[in-house]
N, C-alpha and C positions, 0 to 999 in steps of 0.2 A: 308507366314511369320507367326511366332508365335505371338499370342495373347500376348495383354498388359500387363493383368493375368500372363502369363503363365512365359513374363520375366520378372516381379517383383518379381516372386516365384523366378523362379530362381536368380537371384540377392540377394538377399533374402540368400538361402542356399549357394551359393558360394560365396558371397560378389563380392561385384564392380568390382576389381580390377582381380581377379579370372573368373568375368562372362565377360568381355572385352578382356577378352586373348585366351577364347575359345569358341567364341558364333558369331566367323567372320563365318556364315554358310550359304554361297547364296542358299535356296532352292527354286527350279524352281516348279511354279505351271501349274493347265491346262493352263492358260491364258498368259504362258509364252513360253509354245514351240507350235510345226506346230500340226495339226491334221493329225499327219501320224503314221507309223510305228514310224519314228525315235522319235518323240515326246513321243511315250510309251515308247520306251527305258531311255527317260531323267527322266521320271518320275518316272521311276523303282529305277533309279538309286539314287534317293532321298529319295526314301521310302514311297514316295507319291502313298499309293497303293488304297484309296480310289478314286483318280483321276485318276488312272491308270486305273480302272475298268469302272470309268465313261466315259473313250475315249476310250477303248476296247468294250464297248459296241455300239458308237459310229460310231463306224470304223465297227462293226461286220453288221448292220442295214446296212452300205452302200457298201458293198461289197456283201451280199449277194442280193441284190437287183439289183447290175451291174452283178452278177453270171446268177441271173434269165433273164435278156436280153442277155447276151453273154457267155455261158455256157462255148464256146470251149476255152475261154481264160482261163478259171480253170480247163480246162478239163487234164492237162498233169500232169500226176507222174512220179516220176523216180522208178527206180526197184530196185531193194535191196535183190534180190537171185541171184548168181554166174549164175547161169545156162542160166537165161535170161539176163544177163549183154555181160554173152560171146557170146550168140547167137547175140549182136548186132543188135537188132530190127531199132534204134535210139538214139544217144548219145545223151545226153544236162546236163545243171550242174542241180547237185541233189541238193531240194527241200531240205532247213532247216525244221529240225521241235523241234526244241527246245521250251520250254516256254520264251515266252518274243519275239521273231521272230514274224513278223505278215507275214500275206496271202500270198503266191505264188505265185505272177500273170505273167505268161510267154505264151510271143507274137511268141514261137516257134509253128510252125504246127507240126499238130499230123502226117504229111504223109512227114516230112521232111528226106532228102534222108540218106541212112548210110554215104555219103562219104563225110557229114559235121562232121564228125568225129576227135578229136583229141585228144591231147595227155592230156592235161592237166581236160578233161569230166571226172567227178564223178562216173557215170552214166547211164545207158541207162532208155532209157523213153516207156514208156508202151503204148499200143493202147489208144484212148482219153477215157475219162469216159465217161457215160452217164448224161444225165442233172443233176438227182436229184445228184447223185453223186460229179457232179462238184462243184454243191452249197454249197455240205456238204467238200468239199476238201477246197472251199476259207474260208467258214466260220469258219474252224475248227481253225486254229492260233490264231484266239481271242477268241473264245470260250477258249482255252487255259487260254489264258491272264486273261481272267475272273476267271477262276478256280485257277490260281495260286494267284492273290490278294485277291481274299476269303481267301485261305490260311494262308497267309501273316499276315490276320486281324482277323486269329482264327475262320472264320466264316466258321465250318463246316457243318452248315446246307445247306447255300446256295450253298456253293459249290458243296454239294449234288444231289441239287435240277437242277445245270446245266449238272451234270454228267445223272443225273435220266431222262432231257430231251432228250437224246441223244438217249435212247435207251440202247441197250447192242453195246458199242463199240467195241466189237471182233468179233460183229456181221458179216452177210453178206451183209449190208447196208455200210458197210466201208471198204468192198472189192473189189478187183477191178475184174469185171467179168471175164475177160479171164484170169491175175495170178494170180490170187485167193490173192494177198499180199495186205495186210490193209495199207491204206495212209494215216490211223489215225493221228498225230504224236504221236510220241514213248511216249514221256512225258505224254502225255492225257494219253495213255493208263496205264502207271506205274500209276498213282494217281487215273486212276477207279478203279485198281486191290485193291488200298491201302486201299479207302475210309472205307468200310466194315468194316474194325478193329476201327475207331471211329464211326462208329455206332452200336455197341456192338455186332459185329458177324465175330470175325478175322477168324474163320476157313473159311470163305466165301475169306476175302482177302487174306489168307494162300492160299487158292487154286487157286485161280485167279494166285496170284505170281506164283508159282511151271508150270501153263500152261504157262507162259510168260515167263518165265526161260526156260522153257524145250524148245518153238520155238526160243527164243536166240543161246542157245548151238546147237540147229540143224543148223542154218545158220550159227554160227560159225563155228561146224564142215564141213560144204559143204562149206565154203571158203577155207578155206585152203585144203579140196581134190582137188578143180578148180583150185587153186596155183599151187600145185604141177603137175596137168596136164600140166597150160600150160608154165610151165618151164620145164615139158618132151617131149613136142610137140616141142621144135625149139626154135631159138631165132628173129624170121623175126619182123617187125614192129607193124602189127598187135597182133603177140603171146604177144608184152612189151606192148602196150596199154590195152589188156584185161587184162594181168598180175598186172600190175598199177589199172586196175579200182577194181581189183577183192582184193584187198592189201587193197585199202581202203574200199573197204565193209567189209573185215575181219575184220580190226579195229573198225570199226566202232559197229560191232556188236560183236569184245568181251568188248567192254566199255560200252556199254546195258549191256550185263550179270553183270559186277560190279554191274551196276547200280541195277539191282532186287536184285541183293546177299546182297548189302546193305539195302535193303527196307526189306529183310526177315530177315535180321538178326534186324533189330527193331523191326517185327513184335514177330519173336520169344524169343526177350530179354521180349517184355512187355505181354506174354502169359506165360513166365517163363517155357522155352521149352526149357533147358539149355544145352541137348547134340543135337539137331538141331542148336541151335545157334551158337555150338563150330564147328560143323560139317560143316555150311555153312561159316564161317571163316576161317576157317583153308582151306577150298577150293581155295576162294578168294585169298589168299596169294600164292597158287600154280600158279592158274591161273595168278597174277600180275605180278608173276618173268617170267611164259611163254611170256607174253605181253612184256614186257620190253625188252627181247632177241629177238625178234619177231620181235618188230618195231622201237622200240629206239624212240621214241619221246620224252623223256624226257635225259636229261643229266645224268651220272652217278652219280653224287653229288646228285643229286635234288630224282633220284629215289631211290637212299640211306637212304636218310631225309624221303622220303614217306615211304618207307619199314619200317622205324625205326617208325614214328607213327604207320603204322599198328600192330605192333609188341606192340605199348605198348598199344593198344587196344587186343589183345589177353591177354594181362598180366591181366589188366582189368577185364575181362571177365571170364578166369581163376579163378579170386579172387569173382568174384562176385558170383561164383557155386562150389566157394569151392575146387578146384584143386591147392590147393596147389604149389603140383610139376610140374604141367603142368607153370605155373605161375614163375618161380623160375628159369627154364629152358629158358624160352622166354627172361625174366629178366638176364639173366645171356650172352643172345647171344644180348643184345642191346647192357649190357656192352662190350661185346667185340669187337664191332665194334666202339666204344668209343676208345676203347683201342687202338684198328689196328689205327686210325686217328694220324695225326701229328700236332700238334696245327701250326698258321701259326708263323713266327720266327718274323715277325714286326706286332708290334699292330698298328690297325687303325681300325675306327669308323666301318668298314663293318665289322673286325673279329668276331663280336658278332653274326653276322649273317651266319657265317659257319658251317658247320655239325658239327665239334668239339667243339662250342659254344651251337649247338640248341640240338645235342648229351646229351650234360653233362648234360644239362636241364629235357632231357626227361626221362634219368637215376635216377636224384633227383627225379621226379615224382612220380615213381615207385617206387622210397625207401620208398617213403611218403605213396603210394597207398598199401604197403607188410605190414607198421605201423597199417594203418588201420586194415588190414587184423586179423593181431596180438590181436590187443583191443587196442594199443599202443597209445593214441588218441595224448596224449599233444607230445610225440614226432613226430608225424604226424604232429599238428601242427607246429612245429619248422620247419619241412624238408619244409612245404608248404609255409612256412613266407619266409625261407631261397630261393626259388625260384621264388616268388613275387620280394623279394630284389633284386634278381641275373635278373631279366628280367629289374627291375628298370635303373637298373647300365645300363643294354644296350641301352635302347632307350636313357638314359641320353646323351651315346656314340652317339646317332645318331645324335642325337637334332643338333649341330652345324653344321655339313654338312646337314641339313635338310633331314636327310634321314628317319625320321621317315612317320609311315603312320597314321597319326593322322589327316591329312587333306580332304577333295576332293581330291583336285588334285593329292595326293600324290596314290590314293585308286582306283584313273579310270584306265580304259583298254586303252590300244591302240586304234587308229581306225581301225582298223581289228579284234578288240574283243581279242589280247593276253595281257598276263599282265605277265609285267617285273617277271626274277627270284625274282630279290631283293625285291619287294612287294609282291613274294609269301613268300618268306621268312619270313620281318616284319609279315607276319599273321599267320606264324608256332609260332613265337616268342608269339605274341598279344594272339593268342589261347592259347599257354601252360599257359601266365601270369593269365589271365581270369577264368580259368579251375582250377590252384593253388589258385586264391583268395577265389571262393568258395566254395572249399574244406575245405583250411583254416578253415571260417567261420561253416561249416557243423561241424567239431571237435572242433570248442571251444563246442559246445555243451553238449559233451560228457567228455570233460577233466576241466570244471570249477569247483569250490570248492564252489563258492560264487550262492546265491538264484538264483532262477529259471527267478525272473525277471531283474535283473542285468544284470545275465549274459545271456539275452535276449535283453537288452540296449546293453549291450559290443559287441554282434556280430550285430546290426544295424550301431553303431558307426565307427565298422570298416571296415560294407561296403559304408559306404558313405563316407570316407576317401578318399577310393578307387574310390570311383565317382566322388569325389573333382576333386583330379588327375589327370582323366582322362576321363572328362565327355561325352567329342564327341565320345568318344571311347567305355568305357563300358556299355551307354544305346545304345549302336546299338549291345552288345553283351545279346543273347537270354539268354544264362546259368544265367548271371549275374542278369538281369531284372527278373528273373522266382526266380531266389534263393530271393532275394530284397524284393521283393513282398511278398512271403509266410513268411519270415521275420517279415515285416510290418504286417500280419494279423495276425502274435502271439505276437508281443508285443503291445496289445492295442493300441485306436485311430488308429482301423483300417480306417476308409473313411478318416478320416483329413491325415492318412501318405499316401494312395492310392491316395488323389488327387493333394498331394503337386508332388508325381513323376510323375502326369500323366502330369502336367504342366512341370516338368524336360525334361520328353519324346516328350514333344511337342516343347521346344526349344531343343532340340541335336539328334533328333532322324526323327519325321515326322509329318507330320498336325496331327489335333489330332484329324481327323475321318478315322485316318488309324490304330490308335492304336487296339489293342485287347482288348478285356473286360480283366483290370486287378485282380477283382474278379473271373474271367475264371481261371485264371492262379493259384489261391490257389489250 
């Protein structure tokens, strides 16, 4: 629960009546969920990432210590190269390793026969590890967990300092002896390649990246040649099960390559590496339309709507190095698939949420973002007010059928971790509205008439309008909170304006030893 402090403040800057209509916020602390995996999860999922750390470290202390009496229960990986999936060593389901997942633990034997084998196995499973190995296989998901709530809380040192215990994770110490393949998870290892770029030596995390890229595409590439083998070898039962296991490692490992391609293309926006940048974008875009045709897991609509963000991130980007025409061209092919759309013929509360609705959106964007481009400021601002208003109007739409995602409930996954079309959508929507507000604000900057300090008051005023508004919503938005902030420390009383929001951030956002130094953030 938020301190006394924190909702008098708030109360305070919202008033009564405004802080009672959007302050219904159950947030679950340690003392409220299980000492398990699942209990990180709730906790992640509130934001609560200083106690998220504090039960990851928790859970880490006692797993590894049931590792060191029982090795062989963390001793099992799954395989993750076509070649030894097909050879069928051992099927069993394959080992998550995302951040936030905790430890492994499978009471499968490592001498379990092939002909428990079936249709629906991820995976095949590797000879057991060795002891120290196995300790470092259970431990590693919360060590994870630790490193991603450092994150979370800006705290790049620490996070360093757990990555720095580890050793070199692409080591040989996270290999597994006989396939040579790291059981690291994939996450750990993208965040050790990263770290190196905040601690002022990106060429170190450039190259990390580019080897973690380069083992991506290689396993990508050997999926799909073990595809096409064994749909040329036959169609018998066995040829569809390895076929099936080998489909989902393909996928699995061209959704890692996005994932590096995105981590590089940050690295090389903020090294100002700008035909590297356009270079690994423009990849990424080949590569998505391969995937799509490839696997289809996403709907045509929905990967229309993604195409079209990625699209206005090349516009972006374009604009940012100066290409003009590269920019103009991209710009010109979102419009057109604006154009191709059919608006739907009956209005109701979801049409604001269809590609012809989030389309039109992305295209004002981009009018806005070519303004910029121009020196055009005050009509940039206009185009960015005009798409603030135009997202307004829709969540307005939703509000009666409660279809907004302004709530919990409205914002959680399923219990199987997928989440509705329609709340990926409110967050197309909620991102482009977010993304315009502080754009907005960024050009009144440049288009005001009136003193430097005014029109210093004018753009605080109108983002705490915006906060009024929509306050559960835009302190849990990073862009907004970071723009806010640097805000607050140029229009004087800077600590009185830093701690009236750090009390905002502590009722709509998370405890307030999860927050980030927001002095960090100028």
């Amino acid at each position: 629960m938020a301190s006394d402090g924190a909702v008098n403040t708030a109360r305070e800057f919202f008033g009564s009546a405004l802080y009672e209509s959007n302050a219904a916020h159950a947030r679950a602390s340690l003392g409220d969920v299980p000492a398990t995996d699942e209990g990180l999860r709730m906790l992640a999922a509130n934001g609560n990432w200083s106690e998220v750390l504090a039960l990851a470290r928790k859970l880490d202390a006692q797993v590894a210590a049931k590792a060191q009496w029982h090795p062989t229960r963390y001793a099992t990986v799954s395989l993750t190269t076509p070649a030894c999936v097909t050879d069928s060593i051992c099927t069993a389901t394959e080992k998550g390793t995302e951040a936030g997942q905790a430890a492994h633990s499978s009471s499968t034997a490592a001498s379990s026969s092939c002909s428990s084998a079936s249709p629906g196995d991820l995976g095949a499973v590797a000879p057991p590890l060795p002891t120290d190995a196995a300790v470092w296989n259970a431990r590693l998901p919360y060590l994870l967990v630790q490193v991603t709530a450092n994150l979370k809380m800006r705290r790049i040192v620490d996070a360093r300092r757990i990555i720095d215990g580890l050793g070199d994770v692409e080591g040989e110490g996270f290999r597994h002896p006989v396939t040579g393949e790291s059981f690291a998870p994939f996450s750990l290892r993208l965040i050790a390649a990263l770290l190196p770029l905040y601690s002022g030596v990106p060429m170190v995390a450039q190259k990390k990246l580019y080897a973690l890229l380069e083992e991506c595409l290689l396993r990508e590439r050997q999926c799909g040649e073990a595809l096409r083998e064994e749909h040329a070898s036959g169609s018998s039962a066995d040829n569809a099960m390895n076929a099936g296991a080998v489909k989902r490692l393909w996928c699995m490992w061209t959704q890692r390559v996005f994932r590096v391609q995105r981590t590089l293309l940050h690295v090389h926006v903020h090294t100002s590496q700008q035909s590297l940048a356009r270079c690994v974008i423009e990849q990424a875009l080949r590569i998505d339309d391969m995937w799509h045709k490839t696997f289809h897991l996403l709907s045509d609509d929905l990967y229309q709507l993604r195409h079209a963000l990625h699209l206005q991130q090349v516009v972006c980007l374009a604009l940012h190095i100066g290409d003009a025409q590269r920019a103009g061209e991209v710009h010109q092919a979102i419009r057109q698939m604006l154009i191709d759309l059919e608006a739907p013929s009956t209005p109701a509360p979801e049409a604001v949420l269809t590609n012809c609705a989030l389309l039109a959106l992305i295209v004002m964007s981009c009018d806005a973002f070519s303004a910029v481009f121009r020196g055009d400021f005050c009509e940039a601002v206009k185009l960015f007010r005009d798409v603030v208003a135009r997202c307004g109007e829709a969540k307005k739409a939703l509000m009666p059928e409660g279809l907004t995602g302004g709530s919990d409930e409205d914002l959680t996954s399923a219990a199987d971790g997928t989440i509705s079309e329609r709340t990926l959508r409110w967050w197309v929507l909620q991102g482009i509205c977010a993304h315009a507000q502080v754009s907005q604000v960024t050009c009144m900057a440049y288009c005001s008439d009136t003193e430097p300090e005014r029109s210093m008051q004018d753009m605080c005023k109108t983002m705490e309008d915006y906060a009024k508004a929509e306050p559960q919503v835009l302190c849990n938005s990073d862009p907004f909170v970071e723009s806010i902030v640097r805000l607050y420390a140029l229009a004087g009383e800077r600590r009185t304006n830093l701690e009236r929001f750090s009390d905002l951030l502590e009722v709509f956002r998370c405890d307030r030893s999860s927050l980030p130094s927001l002095e960090a953030l100028v």
